[in-house]
N, C-alpha and C positions, 0 to 999 in steps of 0.2 A: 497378128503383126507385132504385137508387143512384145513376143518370144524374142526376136531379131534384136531388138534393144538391150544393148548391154548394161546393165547397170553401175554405179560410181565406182562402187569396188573393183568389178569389174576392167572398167577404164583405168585406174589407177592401177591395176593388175601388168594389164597392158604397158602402161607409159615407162613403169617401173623398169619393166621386163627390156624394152625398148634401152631404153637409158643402160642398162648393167649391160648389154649386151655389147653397147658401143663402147662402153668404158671398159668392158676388159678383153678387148680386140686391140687396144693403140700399140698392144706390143710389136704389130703385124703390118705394116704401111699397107699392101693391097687388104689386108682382111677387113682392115679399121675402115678404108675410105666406103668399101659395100657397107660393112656395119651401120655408120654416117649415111650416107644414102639411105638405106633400109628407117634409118630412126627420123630423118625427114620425109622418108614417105607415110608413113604409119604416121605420122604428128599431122601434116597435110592430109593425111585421110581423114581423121578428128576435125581437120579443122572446114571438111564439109565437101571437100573435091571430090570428084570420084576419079577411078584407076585410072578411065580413059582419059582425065583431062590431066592426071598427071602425068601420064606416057606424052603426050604432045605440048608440055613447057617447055619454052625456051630460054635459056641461061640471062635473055634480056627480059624477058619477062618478070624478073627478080628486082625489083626497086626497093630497096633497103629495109623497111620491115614491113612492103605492100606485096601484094604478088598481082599481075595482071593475069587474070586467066580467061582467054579468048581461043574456044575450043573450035572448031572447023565449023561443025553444025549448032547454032546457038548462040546466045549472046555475051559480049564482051561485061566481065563484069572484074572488080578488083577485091581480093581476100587481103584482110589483114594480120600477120604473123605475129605469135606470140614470141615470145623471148625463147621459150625453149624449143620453138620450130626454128627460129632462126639459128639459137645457138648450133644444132644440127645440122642445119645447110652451110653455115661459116666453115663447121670442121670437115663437114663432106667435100667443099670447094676449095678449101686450101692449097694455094699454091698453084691452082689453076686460071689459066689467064684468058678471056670474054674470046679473044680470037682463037684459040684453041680450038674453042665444037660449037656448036650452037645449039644440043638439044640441053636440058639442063640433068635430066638423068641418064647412066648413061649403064650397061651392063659390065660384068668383073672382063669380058674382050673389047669392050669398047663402041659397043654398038648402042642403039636406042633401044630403051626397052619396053616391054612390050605387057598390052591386060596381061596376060596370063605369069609372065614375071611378078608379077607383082601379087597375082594371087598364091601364087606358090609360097612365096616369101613372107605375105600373109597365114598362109594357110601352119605352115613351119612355125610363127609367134606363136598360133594357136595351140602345136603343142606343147612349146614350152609353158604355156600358164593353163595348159589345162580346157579347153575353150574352144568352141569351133564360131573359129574365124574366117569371115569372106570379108575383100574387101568394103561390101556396100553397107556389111554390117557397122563398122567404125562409122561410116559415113551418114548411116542415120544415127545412132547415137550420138554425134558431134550433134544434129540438128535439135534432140530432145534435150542435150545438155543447157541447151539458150536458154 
């Protein structure tokens, strides 16, 4: 099991890759806002969610730097955001207004999306650093980080 644990370098591989990716996307209004997305899910998987409870957040769900995550099956519990998860979610949600949608992430046509989105999407970081990436892998590593 200790194979599945990505090490500091590692993670910092990751966050890095995350971050460059979003920033040089803003040339792109739709590319940037998936980029934004993308680097708040990857910061929220770190920060110990798994895929399925981030496909079923809702945009209320979001209290300024709490997250309430209260999955269907299971219990209510509240994560707390770091600054550069939030900065993420701030540039992902720009411009967008509570009554607009209700899910909080949402697909490049505008639909809710879905585990395997997001393992793809995972799966794609992975090449870029080199790395075979699932999401549950971030998600135990967030947990050995503590």
């Amino acid at each position: 099991m200790k194979a599945l644990i990505l090490t500091p370098e590692e993670v910092a591989s990751v966050r890095t890759q995350i971050g460059t990716n979003a920033r040089a996307s803003q040339r792109f209004k739709r590319l940037s806002a998936i980029a934004w997305r993308d680097a708040a899910i990857v910061s929220l998987l770190f920060s110990g969610l798994t895929s399925k409870e981030i496909c079923e957040l809702r945009l209320a769900d979001l209290k300024f730097s709490k997250l309430v995550v209260a999955p269907r099956w299971g219990g209510r519990r509240t994560v707390n955001l770091d600054v550069e998860t939030r900065k993420y979610l701030d540039h992902y949600l720009e411009g967008v207004e509570p009554e607009e949608r209700a899910m909080l992430f949402l697909s490049q046509r505008g639909k809710v999306i879905n585990v395997r989105t997001v393992e793809r999407m995972i799966s794609k970081l992975g090449d870029q650093v080199d790395l075979y990436l699932v999401p549950s892998r971030l998600t135990i590593s967030a947990s050995e980080e503590e």
